[in-house]
C-alpha positions, 0 to 999 in steps of 0.5 A: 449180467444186465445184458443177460438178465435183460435177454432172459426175462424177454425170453420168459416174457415171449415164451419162445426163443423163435419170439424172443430173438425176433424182439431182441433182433438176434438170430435163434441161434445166438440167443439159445447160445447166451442163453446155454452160456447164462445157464453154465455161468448160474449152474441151473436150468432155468427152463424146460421144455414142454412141448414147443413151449418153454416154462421155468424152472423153480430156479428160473423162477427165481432168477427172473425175480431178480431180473425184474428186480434188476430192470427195476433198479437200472430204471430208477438208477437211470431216472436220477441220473438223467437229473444230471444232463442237459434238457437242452436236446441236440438230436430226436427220432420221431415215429409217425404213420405216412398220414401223420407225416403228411398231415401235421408233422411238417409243421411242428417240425418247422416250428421246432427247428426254428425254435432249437436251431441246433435240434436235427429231427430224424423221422422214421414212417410206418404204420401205427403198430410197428410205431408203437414197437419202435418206442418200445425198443427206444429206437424212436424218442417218440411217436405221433400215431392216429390210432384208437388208444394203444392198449400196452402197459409199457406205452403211454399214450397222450391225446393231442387233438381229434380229426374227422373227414370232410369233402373237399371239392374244387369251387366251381364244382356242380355239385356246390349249386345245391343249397345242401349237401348229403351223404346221398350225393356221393353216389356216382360222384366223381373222387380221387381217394387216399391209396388203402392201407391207412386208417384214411382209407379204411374209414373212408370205405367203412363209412361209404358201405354203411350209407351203401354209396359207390363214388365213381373212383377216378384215381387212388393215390398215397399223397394229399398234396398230389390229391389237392392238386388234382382235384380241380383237373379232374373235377372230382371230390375227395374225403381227407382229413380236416387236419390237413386243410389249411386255409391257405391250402385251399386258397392256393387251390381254389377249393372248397370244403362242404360240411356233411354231418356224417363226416363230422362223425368219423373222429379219430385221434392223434397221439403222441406215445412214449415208452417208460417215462423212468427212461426218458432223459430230461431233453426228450421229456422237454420236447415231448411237453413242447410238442403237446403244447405245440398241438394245444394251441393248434388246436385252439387256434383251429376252433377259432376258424 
């Protein structure tokens, strides 16, 4: 009965079995089956048809009454019941976008492990919205996203520190001779760009068409340290995201980071996001108040630089 009655309210909630199924990952087929087998079991209609929409019935109505109520108490039930496991998690699925990954996860992932040596990290990529549908469907514990704020009831949404962009040019670059940068001087300058696709990029050619600026685009490629690497090579700049610049990063490369002020503008934030805390059994909450802990102190330790 919880199984169907969790199948019936995404079909309410969808407003189409074509929608419904795709959440739900079943065929159209199966679904309408379980839903025809709920209506046969219940001896009622629940839905009618009205054009390519489906509305409820006075009897679905109430039947999906029940089943928010059901979700409810299976939530509650749930909650008191995770009382009664360990905190002491053993295994994690962590959601994050390819930057994300690239940027900040290696290194909570080392400072975790190295922490919990019997915790094995499983990672899962992809953009910021398909992250976001991952915690909602509980197959990822949590997400770390850098995105605007996650506009979903069923989603929360914890800051864990903001990042800009900022030009990182080799040390013996030309350009250093001048006493002050500005974004004028980005004209024509030789770059190696992240690939488009990413909040990076897309910020990156917003704010060049807002200044009217065309660098000379050497290469476009979808890894930082493939671009840091480059960089001197190629005697080109690039925009990456401070987040990533570590001090020994740019002593390895001999590099160079030069303040604009316009960059410092481009701000965005990380979240960390979790569905229904009621779902969150007490090991998952545990790492989720490490991992903001783990940010806070970076954070800090970052301003102090």
């Amino acid at each position: 009965m919880l199984e169907d009655m969790r199948l019936f309210a995404t079909i309410v909630e969808q407003t189409s079995l074509n929608k419904a199924a795709e959440r739900l990952n079943l065929s159209q087929p199966a679904l309408s089956r379980r839903l025809a087998r709920l209506e046969a079991e219940l001896e009622v209609d629940l839905f009618r048809r009205v054009g390519k929409r489906l509305e409820l019935t006075p009897a679905g109505q109430v039947t999906y009454e029940f089943a928010l109520e059901l979700r409810r108490f299976h939530g509650s039930y749930l909650q008191k019941l995770n009382a009664y496991k360990s905190s002491e998690a053993h295994d994690a699925a962590i959601g994050a976008s390819l930057t994300t990954l690239q940027t900040t996860l290696p290194d909570l992932v080392k400072t975790m492990t190295e922490k919990h040596p019997n915790l094995e990290i499983k990672v899962v990529t992809g953009k910021s919205h398909e992250i976001a549908e991952l915690v909602k469907e509980r197959k990822v514990d949590f997400g770390i996203v850098a995105s605007s704020v996650i506009d979903d009831p069923a989603i929360t949404s914890l800051p864990l520190f903001d990042d800009h962009l900022i030009l990182v040019l080799p040390r013996n670059h030309i350009i250093l001779e001048r006493t002050h940068i500005e974004m004028a001087d980005l004209q024509n300058l030789p770059m190696i760009l992240f690939s488009p696709g990413t909040w990076y990029r897309t910020m990156t050619d917003e704010l060049l068409k807002k200044h009217n600026l065309k660098p000379d685009v050497r290469m476009e490629i979808d890894s930082f340290e493939a671009i840091i690497r480059l960089l001197s090579a190629c005697r080109a700049g690039s925009l990456l995201p401070r987040s990533y610049l570590r001090e020994q990063v740019l002593i390895d490369n001999d590099l160079y980071l030069a303040p604009i002020q316009e960059l410092e503008e481009t701000r965005r934030t990380t979240f960390l996001i979790h569905g229904d805390p009621a779902w969150l059994a007490p090991s998952t909450r545990f790492l989720i108040e490490e991992t903001t802990a783990y940010f806070q102190r970076e954070s800090v330790r970052y301003k102090s630089t």
